[in-house]
C-alpha positions, 0 to 999 in steps of 0.5 A: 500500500503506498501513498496513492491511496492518500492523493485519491482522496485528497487529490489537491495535494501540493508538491510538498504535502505529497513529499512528507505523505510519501516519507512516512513510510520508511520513517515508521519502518525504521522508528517502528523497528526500535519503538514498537508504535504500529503492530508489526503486522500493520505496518504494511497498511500503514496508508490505509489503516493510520495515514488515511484513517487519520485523514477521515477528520478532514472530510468532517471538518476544513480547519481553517488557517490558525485553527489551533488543534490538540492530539490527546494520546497521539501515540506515534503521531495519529491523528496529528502528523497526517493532519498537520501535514494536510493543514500546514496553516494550523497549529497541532501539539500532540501530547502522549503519557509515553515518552518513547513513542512521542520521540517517535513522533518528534523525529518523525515531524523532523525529518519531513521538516513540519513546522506546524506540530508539536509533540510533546512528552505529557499526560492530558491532565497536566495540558494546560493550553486552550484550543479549538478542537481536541482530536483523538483515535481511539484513546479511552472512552468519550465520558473519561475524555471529555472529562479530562479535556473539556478545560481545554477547549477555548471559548472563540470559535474560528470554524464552520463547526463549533469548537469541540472533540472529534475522535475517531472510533470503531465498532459499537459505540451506543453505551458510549455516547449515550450521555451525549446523545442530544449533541453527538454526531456520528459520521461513519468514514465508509461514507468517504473511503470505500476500502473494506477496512472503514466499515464499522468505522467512525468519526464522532464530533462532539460540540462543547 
């Protein structure tokens, strides 16, 4: 699987946008062979099943220039280095509890020179910053999240939806978002790719 899946979807790519997608590959190999962030049978699906799933935010949202976004558990760098890749005009701090695969992160963005993206060594309890949205994939519940974030969501709103939480989530999510099922909106990602993978799949927006 190689970067064409990602120009398929997003064919307005500039140049450079296509350079950093095509470089991820290699540099996951290389970190994932000494820092275990991807499962290792995984790593051959790392377009579809990271990159481009990743991605399954921008088809909800168009961040606006100086959006300011915060990846809560970004792991080695999902959702927030293929976002800041595609929105180089936003602001990304992508914060996780696990040093060594922040480094992963922090070298990655490096090495493609992304100028946008912050990762950093830290629990979300302990962020202080204010934000337009925060992004997740699939870190903990959405209760247990929004409890650890909320303070963190500013009060200005810059964009077409209002400032909030957008995950991204797989499988049966009733329990789950039924203490917000008045705001919640559920989109499900088979609705922009067709690969197999997405079903069951979703990006869960919640307003807050």
């Amino acid at each position: 699987m190689t970067a064409d899946i990602i120009l398929k979807y997003f064919p307005q790519l500039t140049e450079e946008q296509q350079r950093q997608f095509d470089a991820l590959d290699a540099l996951y190999r290389e970190w994932n062979a000494k820092i275990n962030v991807i499962s290792r049978k995984d790593i051959d699906n790392l377009y579809e099943h990271h990159i481009l799933h990743s991605l399954a935010i921008a088809k909800v949202i168009n961040f606006r220039p100086g959006t300011e976004i915060l990846d809560f558990g970004t792991g080695g760098g999902f959702p927030g280095i293929p976002l800041a890749i595609l929105f180089p005009e936003c602001k990304f701090k992508l914060i996780d509890g696990t040093g060594k695969k922040i480094r992963v992160a922090q070298e990655v963005a490096k090495a493609i020179g992304l100028k946008n993206c912050q990762p950093e060594h830290l629990r979300g309890e302990d962020e202080k910053g204010k934000y337009d949205f925060v992004v997740s994939r699939a870190v903990m519940p959405l209760p247990d999240l929004v409890k650890i974030v909320r303070k963190n969501i500013a009060k200005t709103q810059q964009n077409a939806l209002p400032n909030g939480v957008i995950c991204l989530k797989g499988g049966d999510l009733q329990a789950e978002l039924r203490p917000f099922y008045k705001i919640v909106e559920t989109t499900d990602i088979s609705t922009f790719f067709k690969e197999e993978w997405f079903k069951e799949k979703h990006v869960i927006y919640l307003p807050l």
